[in-house]
N, C-alpha and C positions, 0 to 999 in steps of 0.2 A: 341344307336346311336342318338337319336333325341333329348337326353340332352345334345348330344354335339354342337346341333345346334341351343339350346338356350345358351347356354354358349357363343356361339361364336358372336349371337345378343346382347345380354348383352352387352360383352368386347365393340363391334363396340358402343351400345348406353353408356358407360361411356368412352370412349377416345373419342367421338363425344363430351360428355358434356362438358370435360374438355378444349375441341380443342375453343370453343367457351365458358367458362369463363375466359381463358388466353386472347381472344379476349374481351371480358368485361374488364378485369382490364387494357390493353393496352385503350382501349377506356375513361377508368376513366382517366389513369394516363396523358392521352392528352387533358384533360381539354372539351373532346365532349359533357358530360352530364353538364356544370358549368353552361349555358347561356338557360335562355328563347326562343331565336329565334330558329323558327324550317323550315328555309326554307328550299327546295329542296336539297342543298349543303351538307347541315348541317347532315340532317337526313339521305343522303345517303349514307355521305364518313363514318357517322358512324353505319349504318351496312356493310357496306364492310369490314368496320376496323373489327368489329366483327368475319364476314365469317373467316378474314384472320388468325387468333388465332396468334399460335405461330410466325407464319411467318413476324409479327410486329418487334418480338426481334429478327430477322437478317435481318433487311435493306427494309424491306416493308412498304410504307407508304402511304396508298392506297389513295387517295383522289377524287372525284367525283364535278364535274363543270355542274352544271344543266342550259341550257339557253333554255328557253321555247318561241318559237317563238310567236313574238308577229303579233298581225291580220295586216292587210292591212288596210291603210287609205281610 
């Protein structure tokens, strides 16, 4: 019984890995690793994009708007 419940962690850590380099190559193929600039925008919308794996290739296009309040004058 308790090799069925490594078996069954396995499965969950390789459809996990796979879930997130589907999310990698959607993140390549949107041009998010091409550019130098890493600001807050950039770097978020692509690990979101990542999180979202497959869910890219039907209609998900996750993007993130970072506006970091600025001090009082």
């Amino acid at each position: 019984m308790a090799w069925t419940r490594r078996s069954g962690s396995s499965l969950f850590a390789g459809l996990l890995l796979i879930w997130l380099l589907i999310g990698v190559v959607a993140a390549v193929q949107r041009g998010y690793f091409g550019s130098s600039s890493a600001d807050c925008a950039k770097v978020s919308t692509t690990v979101v994009t990542i999180i979202a794996g497959p869910l890219n290739y039907v209609g998900a296009n996750p993007k993130i708007d970072c506006k970091v309040p600025q001090p009082s004058e």
